[in-house]
N, CA, C and O atoms as a MOPAC input file, in Angstrom:
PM7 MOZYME 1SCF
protein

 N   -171.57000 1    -0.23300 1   -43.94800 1
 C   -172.71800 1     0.63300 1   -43.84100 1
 C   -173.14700 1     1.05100 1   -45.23600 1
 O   -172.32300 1     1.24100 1   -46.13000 1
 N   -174.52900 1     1.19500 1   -45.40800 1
 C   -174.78200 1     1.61000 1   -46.43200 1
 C   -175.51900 1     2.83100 1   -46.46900 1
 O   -176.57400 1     3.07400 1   -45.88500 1
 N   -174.47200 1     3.99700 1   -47.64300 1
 C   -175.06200 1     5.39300 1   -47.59400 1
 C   -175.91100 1     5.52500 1   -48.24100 1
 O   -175.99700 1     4.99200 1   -49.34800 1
 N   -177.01100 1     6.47500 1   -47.59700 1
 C   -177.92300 1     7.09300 1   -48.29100 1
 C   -177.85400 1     7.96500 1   -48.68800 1
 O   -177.80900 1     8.78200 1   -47.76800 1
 N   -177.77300 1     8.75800 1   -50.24800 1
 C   -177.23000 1     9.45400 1   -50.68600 1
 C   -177.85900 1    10.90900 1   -50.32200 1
 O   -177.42300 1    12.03800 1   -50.09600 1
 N   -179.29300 1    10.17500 1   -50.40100 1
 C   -179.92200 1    12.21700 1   -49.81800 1
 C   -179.12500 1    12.79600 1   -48.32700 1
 O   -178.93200 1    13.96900 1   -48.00800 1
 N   -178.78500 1    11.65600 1   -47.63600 1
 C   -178.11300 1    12.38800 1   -46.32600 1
 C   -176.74700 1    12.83200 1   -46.98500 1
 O   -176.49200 1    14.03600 1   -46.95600 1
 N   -175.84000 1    11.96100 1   -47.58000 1
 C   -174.71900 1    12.63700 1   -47.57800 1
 C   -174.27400 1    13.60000 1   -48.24000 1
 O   -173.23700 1    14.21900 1   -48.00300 1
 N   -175.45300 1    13.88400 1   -49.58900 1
 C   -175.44300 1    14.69100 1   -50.52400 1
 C   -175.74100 1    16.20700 1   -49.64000 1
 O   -175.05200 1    17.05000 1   -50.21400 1
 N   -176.26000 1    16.65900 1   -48.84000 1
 C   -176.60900 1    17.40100 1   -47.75200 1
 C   -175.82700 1    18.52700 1   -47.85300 1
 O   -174.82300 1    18.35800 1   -48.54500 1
 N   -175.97800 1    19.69300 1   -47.35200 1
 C   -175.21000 1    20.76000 1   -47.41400 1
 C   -174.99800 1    20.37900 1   -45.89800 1
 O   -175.80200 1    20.16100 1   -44.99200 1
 N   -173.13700 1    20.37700 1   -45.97400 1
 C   -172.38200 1    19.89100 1   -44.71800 1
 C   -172.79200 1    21.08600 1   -43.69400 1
 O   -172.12900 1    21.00700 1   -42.65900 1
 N   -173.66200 1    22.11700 1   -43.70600 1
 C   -173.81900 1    22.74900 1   -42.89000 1
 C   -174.76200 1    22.47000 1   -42.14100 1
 O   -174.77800 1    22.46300 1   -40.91000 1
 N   -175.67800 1    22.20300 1   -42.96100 1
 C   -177.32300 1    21.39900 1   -42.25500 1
 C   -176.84300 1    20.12700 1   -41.82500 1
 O   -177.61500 1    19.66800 1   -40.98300 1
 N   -175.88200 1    19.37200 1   -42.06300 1
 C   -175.02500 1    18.22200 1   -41.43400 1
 C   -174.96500 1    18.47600 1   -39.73200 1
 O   -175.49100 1    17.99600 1   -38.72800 1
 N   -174.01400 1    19.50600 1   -40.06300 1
 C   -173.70100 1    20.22900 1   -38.77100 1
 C   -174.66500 1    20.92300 1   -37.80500 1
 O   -174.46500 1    21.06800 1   -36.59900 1
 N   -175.42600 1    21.21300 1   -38.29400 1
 C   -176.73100 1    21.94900 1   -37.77000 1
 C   -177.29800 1    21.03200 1   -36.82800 1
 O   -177.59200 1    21.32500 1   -35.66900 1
 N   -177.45900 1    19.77200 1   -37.43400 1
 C   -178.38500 1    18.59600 1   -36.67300 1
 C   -176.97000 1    18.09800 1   -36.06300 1
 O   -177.05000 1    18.04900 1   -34.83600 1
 N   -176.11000 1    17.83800 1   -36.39200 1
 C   -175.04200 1    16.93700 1   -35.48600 1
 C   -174.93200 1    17.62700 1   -34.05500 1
 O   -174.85300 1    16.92900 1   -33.04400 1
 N   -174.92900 1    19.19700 1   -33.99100 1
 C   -174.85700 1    19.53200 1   -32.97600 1
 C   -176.18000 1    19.27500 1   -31.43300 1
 O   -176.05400 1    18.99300 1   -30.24100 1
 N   -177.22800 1    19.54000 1   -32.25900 1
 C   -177.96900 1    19.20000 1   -31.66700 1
 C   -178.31800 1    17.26300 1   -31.11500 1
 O   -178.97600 1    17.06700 1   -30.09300 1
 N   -177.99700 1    16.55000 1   -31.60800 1
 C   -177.56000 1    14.98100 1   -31.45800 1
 C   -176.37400 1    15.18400 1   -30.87700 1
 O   -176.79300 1    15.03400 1   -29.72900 1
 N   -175.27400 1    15.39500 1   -30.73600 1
 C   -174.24900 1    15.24400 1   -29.94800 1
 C   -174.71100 1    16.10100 1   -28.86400 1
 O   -174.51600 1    15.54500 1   -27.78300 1
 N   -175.31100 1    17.37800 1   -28.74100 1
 C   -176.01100 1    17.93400 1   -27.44600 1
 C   -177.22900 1    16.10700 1   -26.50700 1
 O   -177.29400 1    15.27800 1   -25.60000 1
 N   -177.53200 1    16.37900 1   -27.12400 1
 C   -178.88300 1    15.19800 1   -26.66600 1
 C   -178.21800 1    14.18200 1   -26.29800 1
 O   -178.72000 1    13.76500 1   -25.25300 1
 N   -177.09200 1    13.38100 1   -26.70400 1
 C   -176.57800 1    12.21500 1   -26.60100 1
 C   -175.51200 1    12.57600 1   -25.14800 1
 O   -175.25800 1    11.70200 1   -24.31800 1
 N   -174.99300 1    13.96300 1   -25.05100 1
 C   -174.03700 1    14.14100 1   -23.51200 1
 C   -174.81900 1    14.23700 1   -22.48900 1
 O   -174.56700 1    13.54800 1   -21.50100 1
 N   -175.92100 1    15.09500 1   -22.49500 1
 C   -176.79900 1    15.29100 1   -21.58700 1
 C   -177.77400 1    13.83400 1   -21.37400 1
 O   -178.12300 1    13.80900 1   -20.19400 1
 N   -178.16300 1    12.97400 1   -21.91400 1
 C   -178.45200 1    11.79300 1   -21.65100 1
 C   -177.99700 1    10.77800 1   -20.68700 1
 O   -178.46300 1    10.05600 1   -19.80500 1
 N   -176.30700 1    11.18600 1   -21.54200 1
 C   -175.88600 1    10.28500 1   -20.64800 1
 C   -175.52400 1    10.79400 1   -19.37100 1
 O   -175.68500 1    10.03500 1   -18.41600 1
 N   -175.06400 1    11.93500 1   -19.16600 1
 C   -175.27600 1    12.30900 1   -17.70600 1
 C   -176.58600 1    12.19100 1   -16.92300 1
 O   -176.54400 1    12.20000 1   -15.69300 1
 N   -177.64700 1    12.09000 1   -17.52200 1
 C   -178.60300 1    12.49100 1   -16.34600 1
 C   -178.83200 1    10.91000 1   -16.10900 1
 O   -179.52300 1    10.67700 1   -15.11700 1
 N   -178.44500 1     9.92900 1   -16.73200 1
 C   -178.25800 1     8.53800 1   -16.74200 1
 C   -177.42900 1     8.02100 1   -15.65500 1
 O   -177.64100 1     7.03900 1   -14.94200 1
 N   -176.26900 1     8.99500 1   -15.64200 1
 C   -174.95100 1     7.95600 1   -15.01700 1
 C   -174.30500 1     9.13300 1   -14.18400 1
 O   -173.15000 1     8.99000 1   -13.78300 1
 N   -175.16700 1    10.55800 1   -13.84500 1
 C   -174.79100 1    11.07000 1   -12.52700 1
 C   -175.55800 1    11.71700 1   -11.50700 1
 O   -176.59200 1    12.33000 1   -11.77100 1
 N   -175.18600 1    11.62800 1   -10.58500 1
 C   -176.18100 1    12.49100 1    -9.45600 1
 C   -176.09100 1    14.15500 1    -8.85600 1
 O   -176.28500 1    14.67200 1    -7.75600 1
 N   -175.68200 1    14.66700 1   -10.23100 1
 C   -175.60400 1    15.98800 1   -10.03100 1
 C   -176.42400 1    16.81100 1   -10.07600 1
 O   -176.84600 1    16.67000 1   -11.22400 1
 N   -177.22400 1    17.95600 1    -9.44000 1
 C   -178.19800 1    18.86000 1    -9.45200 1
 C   -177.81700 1    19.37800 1   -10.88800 1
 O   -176.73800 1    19.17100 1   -11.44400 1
 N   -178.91700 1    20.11000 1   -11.41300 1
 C   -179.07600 1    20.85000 1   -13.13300 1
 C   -177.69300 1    21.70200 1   -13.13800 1
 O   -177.02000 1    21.90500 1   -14.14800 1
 N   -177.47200 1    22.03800 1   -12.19000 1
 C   -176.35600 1    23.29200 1   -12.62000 1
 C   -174.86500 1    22.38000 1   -12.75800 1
 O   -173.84300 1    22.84400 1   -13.26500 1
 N   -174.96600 1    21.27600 1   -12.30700 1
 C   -173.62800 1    20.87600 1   -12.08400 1
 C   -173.54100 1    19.96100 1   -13.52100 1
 O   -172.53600 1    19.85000 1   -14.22300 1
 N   -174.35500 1    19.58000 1   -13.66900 1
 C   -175.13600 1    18.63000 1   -15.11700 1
 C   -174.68700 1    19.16800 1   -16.31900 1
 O   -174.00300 1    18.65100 1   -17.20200 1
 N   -175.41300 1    20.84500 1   -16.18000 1
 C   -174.82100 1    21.82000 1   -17.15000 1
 C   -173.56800 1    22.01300 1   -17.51800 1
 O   -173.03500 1    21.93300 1   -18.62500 1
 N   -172.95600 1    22.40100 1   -15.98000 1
 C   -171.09500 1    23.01300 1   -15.90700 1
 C   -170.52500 1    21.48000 1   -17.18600 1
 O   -169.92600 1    21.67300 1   -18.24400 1
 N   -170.92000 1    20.19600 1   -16.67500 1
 C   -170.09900 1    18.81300 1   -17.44500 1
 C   -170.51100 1    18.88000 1   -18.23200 1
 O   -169.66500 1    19.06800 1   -19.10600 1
 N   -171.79200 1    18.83300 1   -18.73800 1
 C   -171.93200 1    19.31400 1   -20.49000 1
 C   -171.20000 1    20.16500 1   -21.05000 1
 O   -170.53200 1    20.01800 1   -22.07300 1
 N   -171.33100 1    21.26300 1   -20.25700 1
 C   -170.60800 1    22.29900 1   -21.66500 1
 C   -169.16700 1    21.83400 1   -21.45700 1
 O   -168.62900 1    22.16600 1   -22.51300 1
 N   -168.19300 1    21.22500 1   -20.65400 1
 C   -167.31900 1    20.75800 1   -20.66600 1
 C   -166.51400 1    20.20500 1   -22.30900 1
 O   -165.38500 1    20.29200 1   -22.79400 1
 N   -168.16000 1    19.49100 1   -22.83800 1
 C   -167.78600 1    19.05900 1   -24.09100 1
 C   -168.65900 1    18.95700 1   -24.76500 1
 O   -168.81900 1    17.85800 1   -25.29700 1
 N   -169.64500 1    20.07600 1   -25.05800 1
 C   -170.48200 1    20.43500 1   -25.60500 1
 C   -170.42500 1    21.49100 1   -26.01800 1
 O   -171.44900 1    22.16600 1   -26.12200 1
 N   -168.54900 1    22.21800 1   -26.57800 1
 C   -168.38900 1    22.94500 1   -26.67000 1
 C   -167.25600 1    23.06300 1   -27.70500 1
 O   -166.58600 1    22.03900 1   -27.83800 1
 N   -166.77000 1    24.58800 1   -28.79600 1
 C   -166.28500 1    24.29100 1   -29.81200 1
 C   -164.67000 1    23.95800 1   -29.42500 1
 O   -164.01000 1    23.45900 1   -30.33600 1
 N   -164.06400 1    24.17600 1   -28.26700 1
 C   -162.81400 1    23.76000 1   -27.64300 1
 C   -162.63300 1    22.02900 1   -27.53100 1
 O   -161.85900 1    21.32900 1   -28.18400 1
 N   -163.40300 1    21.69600 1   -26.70700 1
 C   -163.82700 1    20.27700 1   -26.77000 1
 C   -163.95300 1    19.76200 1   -27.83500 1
 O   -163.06900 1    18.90900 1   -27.89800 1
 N   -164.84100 1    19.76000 1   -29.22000 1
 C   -165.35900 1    19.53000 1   -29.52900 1
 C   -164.01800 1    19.51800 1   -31.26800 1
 O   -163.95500 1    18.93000 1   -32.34800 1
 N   -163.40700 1    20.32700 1   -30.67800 1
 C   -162.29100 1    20.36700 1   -32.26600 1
 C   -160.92200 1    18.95700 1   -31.59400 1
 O   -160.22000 1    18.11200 1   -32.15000 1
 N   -161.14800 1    19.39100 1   -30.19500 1
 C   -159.95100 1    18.23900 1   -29.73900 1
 C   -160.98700 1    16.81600 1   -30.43400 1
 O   -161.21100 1    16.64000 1   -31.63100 1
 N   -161.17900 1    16.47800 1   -29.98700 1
 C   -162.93900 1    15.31300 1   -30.42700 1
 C   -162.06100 1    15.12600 1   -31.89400 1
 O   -161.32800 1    14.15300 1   -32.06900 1
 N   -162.17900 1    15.81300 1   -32.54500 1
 C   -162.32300 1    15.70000 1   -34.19500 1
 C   -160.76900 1    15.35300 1   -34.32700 1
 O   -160.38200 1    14.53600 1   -35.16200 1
 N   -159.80700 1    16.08600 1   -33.36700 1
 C   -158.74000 1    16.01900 1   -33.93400 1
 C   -158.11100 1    13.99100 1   -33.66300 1
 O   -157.43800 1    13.30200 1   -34.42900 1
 N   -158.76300 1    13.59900 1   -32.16200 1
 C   -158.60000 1    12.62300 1   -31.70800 1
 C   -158.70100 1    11.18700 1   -32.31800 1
 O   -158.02800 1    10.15900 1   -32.23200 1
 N   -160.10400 1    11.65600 1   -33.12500 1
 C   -160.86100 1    10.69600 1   -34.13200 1
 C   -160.47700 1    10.77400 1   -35.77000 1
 O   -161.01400 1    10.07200 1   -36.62700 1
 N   -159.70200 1    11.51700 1   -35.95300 1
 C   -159.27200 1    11.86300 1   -37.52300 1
 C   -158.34600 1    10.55800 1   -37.90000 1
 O   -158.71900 1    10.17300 1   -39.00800 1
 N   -157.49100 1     9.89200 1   -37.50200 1
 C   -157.13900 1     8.58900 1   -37.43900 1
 C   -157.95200 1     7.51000 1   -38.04200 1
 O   -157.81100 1     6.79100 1   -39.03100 1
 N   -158.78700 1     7.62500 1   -37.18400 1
 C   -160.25400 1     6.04200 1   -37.33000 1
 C   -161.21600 1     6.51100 1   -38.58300 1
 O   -161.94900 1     5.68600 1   -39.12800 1
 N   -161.17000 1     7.85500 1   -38.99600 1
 C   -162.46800 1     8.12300 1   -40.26200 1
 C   -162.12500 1     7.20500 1   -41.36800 1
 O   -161.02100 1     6.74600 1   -41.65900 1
 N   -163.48300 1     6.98900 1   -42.03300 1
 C   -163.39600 1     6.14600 1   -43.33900 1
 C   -162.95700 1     7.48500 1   -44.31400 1
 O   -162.84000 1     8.66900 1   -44.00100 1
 N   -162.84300 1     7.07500 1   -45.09700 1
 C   -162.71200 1     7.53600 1   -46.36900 1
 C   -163.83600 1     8.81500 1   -46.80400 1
 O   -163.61200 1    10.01200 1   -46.98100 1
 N   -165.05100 1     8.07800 1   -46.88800 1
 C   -166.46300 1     8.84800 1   -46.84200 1
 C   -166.39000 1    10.07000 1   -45.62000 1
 O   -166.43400 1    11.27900 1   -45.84600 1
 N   -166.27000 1     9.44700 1   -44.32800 1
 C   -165.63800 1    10.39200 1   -42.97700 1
 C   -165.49100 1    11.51500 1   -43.09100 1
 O   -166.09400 1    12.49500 1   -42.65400 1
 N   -164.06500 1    11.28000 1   -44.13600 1
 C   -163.07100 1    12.41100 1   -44.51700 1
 C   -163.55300 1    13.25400 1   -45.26900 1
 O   -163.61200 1    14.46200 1   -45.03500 1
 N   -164.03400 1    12.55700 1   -46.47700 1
 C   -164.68100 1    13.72900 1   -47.21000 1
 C   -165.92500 1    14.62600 1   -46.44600 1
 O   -166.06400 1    15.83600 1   -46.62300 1
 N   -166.63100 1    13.95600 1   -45.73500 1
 C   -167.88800 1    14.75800 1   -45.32000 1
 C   -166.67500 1    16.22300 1   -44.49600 1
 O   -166.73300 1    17.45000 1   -44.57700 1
 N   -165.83600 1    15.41200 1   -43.86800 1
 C   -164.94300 1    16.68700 1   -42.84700 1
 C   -164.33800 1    17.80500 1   -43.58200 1
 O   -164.27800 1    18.93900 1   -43.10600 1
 N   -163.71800 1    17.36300 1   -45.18500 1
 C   -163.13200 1    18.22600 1   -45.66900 1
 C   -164.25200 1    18.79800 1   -46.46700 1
 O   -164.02000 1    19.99400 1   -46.64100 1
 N   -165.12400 1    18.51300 1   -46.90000 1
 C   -166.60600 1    19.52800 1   -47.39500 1
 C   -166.88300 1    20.62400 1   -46.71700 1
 O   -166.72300 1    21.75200 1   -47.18200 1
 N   -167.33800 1    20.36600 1   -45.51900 1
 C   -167.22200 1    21.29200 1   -44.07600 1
 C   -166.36000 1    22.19200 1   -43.29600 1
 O   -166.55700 1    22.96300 1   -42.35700 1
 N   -165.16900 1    21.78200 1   -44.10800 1
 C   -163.96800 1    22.59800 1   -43.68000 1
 C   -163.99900 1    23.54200 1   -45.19000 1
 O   -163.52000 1    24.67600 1   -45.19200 1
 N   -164.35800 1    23.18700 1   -45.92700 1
 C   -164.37100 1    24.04600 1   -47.11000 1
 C   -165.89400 1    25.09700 1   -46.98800 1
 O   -165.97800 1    26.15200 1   -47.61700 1
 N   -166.72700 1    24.71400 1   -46.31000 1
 C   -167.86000 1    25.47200 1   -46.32700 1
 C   -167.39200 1    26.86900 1   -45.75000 1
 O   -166.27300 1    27.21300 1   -45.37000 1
 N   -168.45600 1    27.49600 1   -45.79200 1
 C   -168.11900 1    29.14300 1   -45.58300 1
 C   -168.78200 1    29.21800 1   -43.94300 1
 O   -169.51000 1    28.29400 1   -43.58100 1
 N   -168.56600 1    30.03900 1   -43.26500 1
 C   -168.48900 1    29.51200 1   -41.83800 1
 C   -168.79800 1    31.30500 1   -41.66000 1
 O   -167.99100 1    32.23500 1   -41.68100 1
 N   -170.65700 1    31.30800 1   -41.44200 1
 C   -170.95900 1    32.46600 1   -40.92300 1
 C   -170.82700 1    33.63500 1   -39.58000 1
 O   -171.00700 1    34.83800 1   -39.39000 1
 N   -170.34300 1    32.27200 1   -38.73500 1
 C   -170.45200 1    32.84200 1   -37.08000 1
 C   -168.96200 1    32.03100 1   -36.97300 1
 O   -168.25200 1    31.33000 1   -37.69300 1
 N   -168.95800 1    32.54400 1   -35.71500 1
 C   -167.65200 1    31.95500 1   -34.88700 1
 C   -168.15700 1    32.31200 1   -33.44000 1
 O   -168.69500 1    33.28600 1   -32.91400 1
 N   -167.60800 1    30.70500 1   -32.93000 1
 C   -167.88600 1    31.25700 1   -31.14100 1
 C   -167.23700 1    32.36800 1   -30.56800 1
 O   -166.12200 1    32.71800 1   -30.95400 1
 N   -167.96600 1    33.05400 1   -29.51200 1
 C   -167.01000 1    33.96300 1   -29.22700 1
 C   -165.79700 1    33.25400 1   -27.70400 1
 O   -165.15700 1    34.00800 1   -26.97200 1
 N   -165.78800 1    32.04000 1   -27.61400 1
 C   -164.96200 1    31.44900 1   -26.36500 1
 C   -163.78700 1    30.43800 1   -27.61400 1
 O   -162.97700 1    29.65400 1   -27.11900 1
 N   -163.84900 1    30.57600 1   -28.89500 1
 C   -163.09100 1    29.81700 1   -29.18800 1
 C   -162.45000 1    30.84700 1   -30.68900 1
 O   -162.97400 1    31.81300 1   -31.24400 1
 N   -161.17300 1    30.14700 1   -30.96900 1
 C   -160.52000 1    30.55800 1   -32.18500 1
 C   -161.20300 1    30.21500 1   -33.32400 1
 O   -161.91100 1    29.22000 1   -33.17100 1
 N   -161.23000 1    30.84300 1   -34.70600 1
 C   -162.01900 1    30.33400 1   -35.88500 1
 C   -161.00700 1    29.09200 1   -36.10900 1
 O   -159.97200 1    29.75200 1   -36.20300 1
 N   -160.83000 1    28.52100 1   -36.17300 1
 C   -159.86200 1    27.14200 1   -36.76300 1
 C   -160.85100 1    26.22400 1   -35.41000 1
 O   -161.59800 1    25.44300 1   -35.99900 1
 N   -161.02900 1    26.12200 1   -33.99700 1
 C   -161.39100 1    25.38900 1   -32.68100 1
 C   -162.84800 1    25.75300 1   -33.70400 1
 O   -163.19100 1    24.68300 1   -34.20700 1
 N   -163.52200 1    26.57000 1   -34.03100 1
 C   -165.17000 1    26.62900 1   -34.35400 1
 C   -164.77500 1    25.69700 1   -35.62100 1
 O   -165.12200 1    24.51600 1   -35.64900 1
 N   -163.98800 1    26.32900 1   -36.72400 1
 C   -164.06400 1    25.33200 1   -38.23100 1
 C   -164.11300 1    23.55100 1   -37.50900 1
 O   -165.05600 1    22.90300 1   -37.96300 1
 N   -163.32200 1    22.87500 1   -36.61000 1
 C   -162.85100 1    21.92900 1   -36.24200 1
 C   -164.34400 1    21.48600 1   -35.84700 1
 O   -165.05300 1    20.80500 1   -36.58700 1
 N   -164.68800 1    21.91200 1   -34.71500 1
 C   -166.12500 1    22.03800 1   -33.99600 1
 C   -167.24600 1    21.48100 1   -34.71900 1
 O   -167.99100 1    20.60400 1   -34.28100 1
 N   -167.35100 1    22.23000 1   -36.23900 1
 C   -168.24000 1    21.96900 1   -37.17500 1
 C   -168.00200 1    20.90500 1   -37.65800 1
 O   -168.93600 1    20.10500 1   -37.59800 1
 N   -166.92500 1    20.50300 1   -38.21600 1
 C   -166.85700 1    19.06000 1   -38.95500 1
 C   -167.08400 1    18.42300 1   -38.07800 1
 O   -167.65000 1    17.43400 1   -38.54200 1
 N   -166.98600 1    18.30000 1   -36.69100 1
 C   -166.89800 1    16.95200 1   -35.78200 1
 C   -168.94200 1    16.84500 1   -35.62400 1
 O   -169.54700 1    15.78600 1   -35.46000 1
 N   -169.53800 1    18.10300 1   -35.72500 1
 C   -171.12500 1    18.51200 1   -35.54700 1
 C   -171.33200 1    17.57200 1   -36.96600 1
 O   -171.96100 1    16.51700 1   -36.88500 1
 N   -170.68100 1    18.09100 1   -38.44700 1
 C   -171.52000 1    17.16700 1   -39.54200 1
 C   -170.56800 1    15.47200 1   -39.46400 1
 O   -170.79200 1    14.63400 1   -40.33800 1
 N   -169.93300 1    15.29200 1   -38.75300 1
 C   -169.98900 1    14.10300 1   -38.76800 1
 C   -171.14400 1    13.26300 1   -38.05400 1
 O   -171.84600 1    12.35900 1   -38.50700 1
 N   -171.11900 1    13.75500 1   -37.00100 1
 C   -172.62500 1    13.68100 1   -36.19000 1
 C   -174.07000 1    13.07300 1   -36.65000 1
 O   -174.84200 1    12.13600 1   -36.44500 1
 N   -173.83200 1    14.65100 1   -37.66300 1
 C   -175.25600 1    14.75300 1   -38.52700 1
 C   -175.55400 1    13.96800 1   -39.07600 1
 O   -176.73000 1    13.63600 1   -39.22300 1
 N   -174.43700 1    13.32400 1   -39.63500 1
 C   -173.97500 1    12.22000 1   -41.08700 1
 C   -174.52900 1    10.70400 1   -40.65100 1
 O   -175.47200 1     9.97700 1   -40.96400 1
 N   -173.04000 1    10.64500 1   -39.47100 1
 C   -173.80600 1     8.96500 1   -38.64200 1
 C   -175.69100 1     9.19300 1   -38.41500 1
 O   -176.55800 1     8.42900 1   -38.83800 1
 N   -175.83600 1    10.10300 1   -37.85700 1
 C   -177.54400 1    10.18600 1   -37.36900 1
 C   -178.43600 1     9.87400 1   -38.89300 1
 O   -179.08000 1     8.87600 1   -39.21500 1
 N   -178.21500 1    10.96400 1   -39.53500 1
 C   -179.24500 1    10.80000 1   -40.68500 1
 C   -179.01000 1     9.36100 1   -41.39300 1
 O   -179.88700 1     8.92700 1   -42.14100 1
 N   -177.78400 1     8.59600 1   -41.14800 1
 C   -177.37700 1     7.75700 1   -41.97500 1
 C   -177.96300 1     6.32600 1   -40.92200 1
 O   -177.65600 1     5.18900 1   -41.28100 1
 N   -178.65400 1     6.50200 1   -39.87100 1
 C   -179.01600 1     5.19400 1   -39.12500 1
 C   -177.46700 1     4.71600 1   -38.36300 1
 O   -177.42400 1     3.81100 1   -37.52900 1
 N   -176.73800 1     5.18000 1   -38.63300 1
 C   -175.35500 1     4.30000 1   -37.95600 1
 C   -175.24700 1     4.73400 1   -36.48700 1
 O   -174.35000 1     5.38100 1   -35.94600 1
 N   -175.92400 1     4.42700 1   -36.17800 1
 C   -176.06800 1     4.01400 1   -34.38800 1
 C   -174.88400 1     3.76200 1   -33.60900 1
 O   -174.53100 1     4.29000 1   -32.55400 1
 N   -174.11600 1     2.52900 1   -34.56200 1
 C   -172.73300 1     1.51500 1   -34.08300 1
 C   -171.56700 1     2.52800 1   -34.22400 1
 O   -170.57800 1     2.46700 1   -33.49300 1
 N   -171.70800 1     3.38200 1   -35.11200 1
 C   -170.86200 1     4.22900 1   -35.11800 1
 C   -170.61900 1     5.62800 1   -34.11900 1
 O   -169.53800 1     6.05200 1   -33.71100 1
 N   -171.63800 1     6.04700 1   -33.93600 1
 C   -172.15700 1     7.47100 1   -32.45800 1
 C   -171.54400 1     6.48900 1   -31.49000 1
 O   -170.54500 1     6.76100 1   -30.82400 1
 N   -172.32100 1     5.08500 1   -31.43000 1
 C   -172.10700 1     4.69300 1   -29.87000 1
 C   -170.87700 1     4.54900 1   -29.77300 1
 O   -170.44500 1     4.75500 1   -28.63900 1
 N   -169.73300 1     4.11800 1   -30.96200 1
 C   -168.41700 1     3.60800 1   -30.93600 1
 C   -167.51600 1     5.17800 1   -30.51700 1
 O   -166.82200 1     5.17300 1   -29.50000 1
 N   -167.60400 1     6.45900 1   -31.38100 1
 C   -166.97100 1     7.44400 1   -30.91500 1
 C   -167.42900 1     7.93300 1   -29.58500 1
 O   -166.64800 1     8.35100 1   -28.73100 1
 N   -168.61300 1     7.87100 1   -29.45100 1
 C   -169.12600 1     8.19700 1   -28.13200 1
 C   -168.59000 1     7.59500 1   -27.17600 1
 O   -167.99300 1     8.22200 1   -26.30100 1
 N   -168.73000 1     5.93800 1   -27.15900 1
 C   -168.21600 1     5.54700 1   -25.68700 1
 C   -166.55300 1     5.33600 1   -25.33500 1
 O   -166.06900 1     5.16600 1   -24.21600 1
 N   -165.80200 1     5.40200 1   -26.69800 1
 C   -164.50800 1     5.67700 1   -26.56200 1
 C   -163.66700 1     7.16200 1   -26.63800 1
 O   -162.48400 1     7.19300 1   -26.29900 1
 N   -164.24800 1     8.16900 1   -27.02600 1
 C   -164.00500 1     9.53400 1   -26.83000 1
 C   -164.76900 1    10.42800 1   -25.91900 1
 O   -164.60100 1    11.62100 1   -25.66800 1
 N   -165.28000 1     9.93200 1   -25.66500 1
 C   -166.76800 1    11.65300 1   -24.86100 1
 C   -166.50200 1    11.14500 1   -23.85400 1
 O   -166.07500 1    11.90100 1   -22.98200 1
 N   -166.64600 1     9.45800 1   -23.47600 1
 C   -167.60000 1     9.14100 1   -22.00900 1
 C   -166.21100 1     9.16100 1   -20.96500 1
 O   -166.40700 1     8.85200 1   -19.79000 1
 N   -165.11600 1     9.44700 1   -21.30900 1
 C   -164.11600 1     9.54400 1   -20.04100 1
 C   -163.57200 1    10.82600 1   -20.37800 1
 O   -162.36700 1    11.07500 1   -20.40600 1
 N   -164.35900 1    11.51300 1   -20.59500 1
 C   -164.08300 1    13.64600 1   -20.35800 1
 C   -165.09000 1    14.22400 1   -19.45500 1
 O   -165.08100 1    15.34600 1   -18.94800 1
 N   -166.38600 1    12.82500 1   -19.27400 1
 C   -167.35800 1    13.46900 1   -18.50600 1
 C   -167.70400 1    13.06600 1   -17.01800 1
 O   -168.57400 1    13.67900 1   -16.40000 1

């Protein structure tokens, strides 16, 4: 893959900012794709893992397979200063949460498609 430096150069927070919202868009897709559940039940499986509990296991699962580049974007983000915290999760499950959001951000802004679809269809799609 080839990086583009304005994305990765990025403040890992605005990483995270957009990753969340792309990893939101990409669960809910695929549910309304591949189930026959009314909105509320749609919802309950989203937040399943659309959430900072979920969402630090995610990071912890995939920390194995990161490149090099990966890593650094994760440990940038883990070094960033971290204004909020969920109130359903521990600050370490939100810090976790975030890096797995600017990795997100990272594949998206960076065009790597092969990469979302690869963590996606081997981590997300059998939690939902």
């Amino acid at each position: 893959m080839q990086i583009k430096n304005e994305s990765y150069l990025k403040n890992a927070l605005v990483l995270a900012y957009l990753g969340d919202s792309v990893f939101s868009t990409m669960v809910r897709e695929y549910l309304v794709k591949n189930d026959n559940l009314k909105p509320s039940g749609l919802n309950k499986l989203a937040n399943s893992v659309v959430c900072a509990k979920a969402q630090a296991l995610l990071l912890d699962e995939i920390k194995p397979i990161l490149t090099e580049t990966e890593q650094d974007i994760m440990l940038r983000t883990r070094n960033s200063h971290l204004n909020s915290k969920s109130k359903h999760s521990t600050l370490t499950e939100y810090s976790k949460a975030t890096q797995f959001e600017a990795l997100v951000g990272y594949w998206f802004l960076n065009d790597d498609n092969a990469r979302l679809t690869e963590i996606f269809n081997n981590y997300v799609v059998g939690k939902l």
